[in-house]
C-alpha positions, -999 to +999 in steps of 0.1 A: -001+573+493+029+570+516+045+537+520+072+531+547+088+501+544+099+486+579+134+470+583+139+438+602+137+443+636+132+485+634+116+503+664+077+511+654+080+545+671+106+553+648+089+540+617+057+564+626+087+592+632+096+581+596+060+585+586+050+618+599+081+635+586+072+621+551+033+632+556+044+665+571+069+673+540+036+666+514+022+693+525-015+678+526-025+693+563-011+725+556-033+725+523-062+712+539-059+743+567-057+775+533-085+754+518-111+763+548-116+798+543-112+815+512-085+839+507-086+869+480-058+873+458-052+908+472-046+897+509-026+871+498-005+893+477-004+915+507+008+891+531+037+875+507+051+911+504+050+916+542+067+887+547+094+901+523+099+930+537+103+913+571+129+892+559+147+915+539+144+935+573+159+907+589+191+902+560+199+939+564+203+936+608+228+906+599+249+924+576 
């Protein structure tokens, strides 16, 4: 559970600010979203090593 304490006289719009950072860095929607639709192994394998390649592409245009 995430618990933001409010300070004494603190802004609610920047206490729910506080909050949806916190709940965005948990991870739980993103989660939630994989856990729809089943994924094999192999296309996930398959995507991670795209992704390498892109940013291993990406590394060697800065250098």
């Amino acid at each position: 559970m995430i618990i933001v304490p409010l300070k004494e006289g603190e802004n609610i719009e920047r206490a729910l600010k506080r909050f949806k950072r916190k709940f965005e860095r948990t991870g739980t929607l993103r989660e939630l979203r994989s856990r729809q639709a089943f994924v094999k192994p192999s296309v996930v394998n398959r995507k991670k090593m795209e992704k390498a390649r892109y940013v291993q592409q990406l590394r060697a245009q800065e250098d």
